[in-house]
Backbone bond lengths (Angstrom), bond angles and torsions (degrees), N, CA, C in turn:
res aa  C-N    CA-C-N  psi(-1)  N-CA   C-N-CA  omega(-1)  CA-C   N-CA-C  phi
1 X - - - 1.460 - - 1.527 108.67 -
2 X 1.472 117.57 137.45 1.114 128.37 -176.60 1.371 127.32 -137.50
3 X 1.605 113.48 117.88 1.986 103.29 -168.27 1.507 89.89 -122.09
4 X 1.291 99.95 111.25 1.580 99.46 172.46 1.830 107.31 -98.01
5 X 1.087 114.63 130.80 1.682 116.09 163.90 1.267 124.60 -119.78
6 X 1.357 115.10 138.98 1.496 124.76 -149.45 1.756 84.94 -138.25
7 X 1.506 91.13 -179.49 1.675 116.63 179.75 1.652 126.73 60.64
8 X 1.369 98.08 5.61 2.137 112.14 153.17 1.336 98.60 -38.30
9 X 1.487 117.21 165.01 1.298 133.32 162.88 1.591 119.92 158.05
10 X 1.153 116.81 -178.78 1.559 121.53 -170.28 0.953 113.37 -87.76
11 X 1.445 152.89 100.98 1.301 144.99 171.02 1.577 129.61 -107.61
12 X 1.530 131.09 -170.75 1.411 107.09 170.84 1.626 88.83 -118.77
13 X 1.499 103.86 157.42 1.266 106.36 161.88 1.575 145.89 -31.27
14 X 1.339 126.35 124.81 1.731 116.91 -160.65 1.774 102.50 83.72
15 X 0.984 122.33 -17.88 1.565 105.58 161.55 1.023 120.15 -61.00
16 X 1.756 117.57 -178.62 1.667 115.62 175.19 1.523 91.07 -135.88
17 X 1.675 93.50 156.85 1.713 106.56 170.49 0.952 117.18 -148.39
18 X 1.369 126.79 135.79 1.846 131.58 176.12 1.517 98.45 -108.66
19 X 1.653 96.47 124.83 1.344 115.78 147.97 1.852 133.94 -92.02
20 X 0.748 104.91 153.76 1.589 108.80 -170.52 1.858 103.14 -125.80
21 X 1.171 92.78 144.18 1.162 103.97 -175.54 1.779 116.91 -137.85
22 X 1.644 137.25 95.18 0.827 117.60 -146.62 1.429 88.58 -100.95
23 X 1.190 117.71 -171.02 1.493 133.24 -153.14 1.745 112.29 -151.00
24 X 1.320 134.27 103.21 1.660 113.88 178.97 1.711 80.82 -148.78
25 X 1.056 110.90 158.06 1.531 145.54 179.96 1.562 121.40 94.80
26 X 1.443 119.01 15.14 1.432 115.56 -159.85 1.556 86.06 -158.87
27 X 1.716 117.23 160.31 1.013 132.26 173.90 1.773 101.14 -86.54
28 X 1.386 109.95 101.38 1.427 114.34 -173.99 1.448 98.25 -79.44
29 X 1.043 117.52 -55.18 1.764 89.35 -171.43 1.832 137.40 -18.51
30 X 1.879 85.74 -46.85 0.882 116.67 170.68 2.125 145.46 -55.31
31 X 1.457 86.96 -5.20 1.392 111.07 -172.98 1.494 110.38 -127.64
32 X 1.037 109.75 131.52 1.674 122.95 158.11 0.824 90.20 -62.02
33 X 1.940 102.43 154.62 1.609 128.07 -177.92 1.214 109.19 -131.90
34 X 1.217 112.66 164.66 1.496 115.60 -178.22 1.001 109.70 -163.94
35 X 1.546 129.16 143.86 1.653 153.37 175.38 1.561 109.05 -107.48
36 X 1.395 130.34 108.37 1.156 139.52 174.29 1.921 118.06 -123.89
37 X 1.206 115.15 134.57 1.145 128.45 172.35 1.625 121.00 -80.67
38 X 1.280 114.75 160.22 1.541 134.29 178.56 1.758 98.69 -145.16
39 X 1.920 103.70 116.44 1.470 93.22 176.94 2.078 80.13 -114.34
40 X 1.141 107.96 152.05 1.351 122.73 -170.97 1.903 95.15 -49.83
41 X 1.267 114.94 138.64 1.109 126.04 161.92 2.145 102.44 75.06
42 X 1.161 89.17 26.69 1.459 81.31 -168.51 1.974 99.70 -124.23
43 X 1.229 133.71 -165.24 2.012 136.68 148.18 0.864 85.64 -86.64
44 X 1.541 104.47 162.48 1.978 117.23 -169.11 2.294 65.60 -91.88
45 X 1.461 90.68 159.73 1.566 122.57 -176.82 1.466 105.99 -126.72
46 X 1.586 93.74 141.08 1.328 101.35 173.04 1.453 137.49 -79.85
47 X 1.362 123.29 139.91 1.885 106.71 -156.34 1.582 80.44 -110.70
48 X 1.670 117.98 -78.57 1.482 117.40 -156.74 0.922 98.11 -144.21
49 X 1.640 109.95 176.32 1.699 114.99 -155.55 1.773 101.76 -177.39
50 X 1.485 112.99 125.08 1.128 123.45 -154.89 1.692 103.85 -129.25
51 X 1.693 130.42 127.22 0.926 120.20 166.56 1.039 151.48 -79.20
52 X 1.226 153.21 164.39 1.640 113.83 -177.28 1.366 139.75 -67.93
53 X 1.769 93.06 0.39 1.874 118.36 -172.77 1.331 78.83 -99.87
54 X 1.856 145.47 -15.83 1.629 108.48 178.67 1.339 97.98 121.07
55 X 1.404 118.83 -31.58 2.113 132.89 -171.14 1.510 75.71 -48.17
56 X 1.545 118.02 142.65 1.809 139.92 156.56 1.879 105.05 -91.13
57 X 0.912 112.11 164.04 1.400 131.64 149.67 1.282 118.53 -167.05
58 X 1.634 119.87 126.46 1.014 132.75 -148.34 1.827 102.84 -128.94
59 X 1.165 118.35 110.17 1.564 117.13 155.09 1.437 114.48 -31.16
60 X 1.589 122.95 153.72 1.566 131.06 -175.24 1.500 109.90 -54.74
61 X 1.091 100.36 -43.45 1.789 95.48 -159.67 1.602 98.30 -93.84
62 X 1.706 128.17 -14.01 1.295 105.38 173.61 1.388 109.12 -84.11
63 X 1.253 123.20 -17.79 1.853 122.13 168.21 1.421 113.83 -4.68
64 X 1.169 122.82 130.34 1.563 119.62 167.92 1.810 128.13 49.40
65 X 1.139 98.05 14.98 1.611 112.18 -169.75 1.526 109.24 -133.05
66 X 1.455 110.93 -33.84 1.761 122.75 169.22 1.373 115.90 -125.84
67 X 1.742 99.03 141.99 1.918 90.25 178.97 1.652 89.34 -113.71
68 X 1.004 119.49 147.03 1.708 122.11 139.63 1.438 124.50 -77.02
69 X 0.955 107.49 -179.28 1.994 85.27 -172.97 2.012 84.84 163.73
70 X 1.336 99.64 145.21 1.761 106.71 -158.57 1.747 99.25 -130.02
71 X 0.977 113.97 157.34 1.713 114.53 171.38 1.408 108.92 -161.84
72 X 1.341 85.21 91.12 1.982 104.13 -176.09 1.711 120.55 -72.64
73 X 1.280 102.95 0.08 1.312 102.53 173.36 2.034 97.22 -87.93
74 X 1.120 97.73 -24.51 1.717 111.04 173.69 1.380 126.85 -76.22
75 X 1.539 99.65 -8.54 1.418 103.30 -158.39 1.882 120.74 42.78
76 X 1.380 118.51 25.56 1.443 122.81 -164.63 1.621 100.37 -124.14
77 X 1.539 111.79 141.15 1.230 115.50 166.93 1.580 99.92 -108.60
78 X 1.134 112.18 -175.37 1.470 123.56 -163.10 1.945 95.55 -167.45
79 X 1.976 90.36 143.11 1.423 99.51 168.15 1.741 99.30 -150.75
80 X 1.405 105.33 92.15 1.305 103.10 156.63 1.494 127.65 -86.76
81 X 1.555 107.92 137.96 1.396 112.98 -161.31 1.502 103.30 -128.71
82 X 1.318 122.42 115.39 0.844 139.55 174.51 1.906 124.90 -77.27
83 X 1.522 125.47 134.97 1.999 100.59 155.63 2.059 84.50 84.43
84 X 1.328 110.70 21.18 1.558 96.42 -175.41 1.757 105.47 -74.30
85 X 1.703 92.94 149.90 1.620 91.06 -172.28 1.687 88.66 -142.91
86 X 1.401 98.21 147.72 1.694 111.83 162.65 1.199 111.60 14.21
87 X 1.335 113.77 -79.98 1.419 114.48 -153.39 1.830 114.87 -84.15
88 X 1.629 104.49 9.81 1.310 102.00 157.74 1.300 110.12 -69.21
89 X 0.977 136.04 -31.93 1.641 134.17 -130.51 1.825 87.45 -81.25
90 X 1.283 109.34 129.78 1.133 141.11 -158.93 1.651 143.90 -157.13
91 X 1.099 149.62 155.82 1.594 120.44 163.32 1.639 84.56 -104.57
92 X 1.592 88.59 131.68 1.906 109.94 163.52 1.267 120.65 -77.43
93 X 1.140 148.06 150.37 1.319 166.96 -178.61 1.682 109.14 -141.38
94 X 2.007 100.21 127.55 1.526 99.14 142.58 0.942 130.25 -113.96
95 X 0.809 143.41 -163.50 1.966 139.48 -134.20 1.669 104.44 164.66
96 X 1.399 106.13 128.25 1.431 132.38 -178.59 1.596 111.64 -108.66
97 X 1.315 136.80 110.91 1.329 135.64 -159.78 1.998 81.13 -117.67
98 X 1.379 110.35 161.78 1.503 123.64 173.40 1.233 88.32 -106.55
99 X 1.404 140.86 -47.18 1.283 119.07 -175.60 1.372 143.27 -38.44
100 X 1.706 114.38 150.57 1.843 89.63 164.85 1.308 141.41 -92.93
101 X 1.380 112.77 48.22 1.039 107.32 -166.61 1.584 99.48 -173.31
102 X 1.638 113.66 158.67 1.515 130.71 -152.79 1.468 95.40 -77.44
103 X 1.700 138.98 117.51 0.786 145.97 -168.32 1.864 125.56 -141.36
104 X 1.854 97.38 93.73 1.558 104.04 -158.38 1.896 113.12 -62.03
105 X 1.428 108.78 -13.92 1.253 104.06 176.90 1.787 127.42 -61.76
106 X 1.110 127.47 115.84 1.624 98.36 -175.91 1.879 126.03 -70.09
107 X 1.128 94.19 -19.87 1.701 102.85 169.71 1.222 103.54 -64.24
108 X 1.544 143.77 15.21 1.365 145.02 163.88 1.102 97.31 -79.05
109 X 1.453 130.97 -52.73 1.725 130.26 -144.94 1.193 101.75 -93.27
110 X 1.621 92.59 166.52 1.525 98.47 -167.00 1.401 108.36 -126.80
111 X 0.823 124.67 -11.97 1.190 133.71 155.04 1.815 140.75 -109.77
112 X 1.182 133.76 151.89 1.331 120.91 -175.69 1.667 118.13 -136.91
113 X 1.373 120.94 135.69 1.426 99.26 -165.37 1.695 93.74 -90.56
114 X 1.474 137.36 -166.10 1.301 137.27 140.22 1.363 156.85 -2.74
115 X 1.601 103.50 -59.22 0.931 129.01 163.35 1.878 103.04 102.13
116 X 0.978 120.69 129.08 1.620 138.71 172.35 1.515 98.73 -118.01
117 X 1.896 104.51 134.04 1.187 136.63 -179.32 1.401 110.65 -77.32
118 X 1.117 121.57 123.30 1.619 106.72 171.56 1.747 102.81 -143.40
119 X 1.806 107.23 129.11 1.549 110.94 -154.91 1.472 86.48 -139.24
120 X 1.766 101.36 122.74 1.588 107.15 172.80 1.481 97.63 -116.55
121 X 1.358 104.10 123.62 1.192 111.86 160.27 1.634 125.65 -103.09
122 X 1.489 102.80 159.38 2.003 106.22 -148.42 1.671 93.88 -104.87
């Protein structure tokens, strides 16, 4: 199983960025997804979380500022984030859960991709 995530990078504050997250060794349709953060010295935290019917769940502060969004003919999840400020800046993670259903804990998932850097500076 393999979750590669791409599209980290340096931006300034109030920009937007889509990450991609591809998916091969597992029947992805089949899995909830999830986008989780790591801020240095911190547990990586949960941002958003998508079911395989499409249901979102979104952490407080990504509300209305990030969508998740999935394309199973792609085997790829996606988190474009819009309005990014400082305290995003983070390493991103995706995450493959077997469960059915949107699950903010990360000891749910079962899988983990890499992780992509993403740093807004103010």
């Amino acid at each position: 199983v393999q979750l590669q995530a791409s599209g980290g990078g340096l931006v300034q504050a109030g920009d937007s960025l889509r990450l991609s997250c591809a998916v091969s060794g597992l029947t992805f349709s089949t899995y909830v997804m999830g986008w989780f953060r790591r801020v240095p010295g911190k547990a990586r935290g949960f941002v958003a979380g998508i079911s395989r019917y499409g249901g979102t769940t979104y952490e407080d502060s990504a509300k209305g500022r990030f969508t998740i969004s999935r394309d199973n003919a792609l085997n790829t999840v996606y988190l474009q984030m819009f309005s990014l400020k400082p305290e995003d800046t983070a390493v991103y993670y995706c995450a493959a859960d077997r469960t059915n259903r949107v699950l903010t804990a990360s000891s749910t998932y079962d899988f983990w991709g890499q992780g992509t850097q993403v740093t807004v500076s103010s």
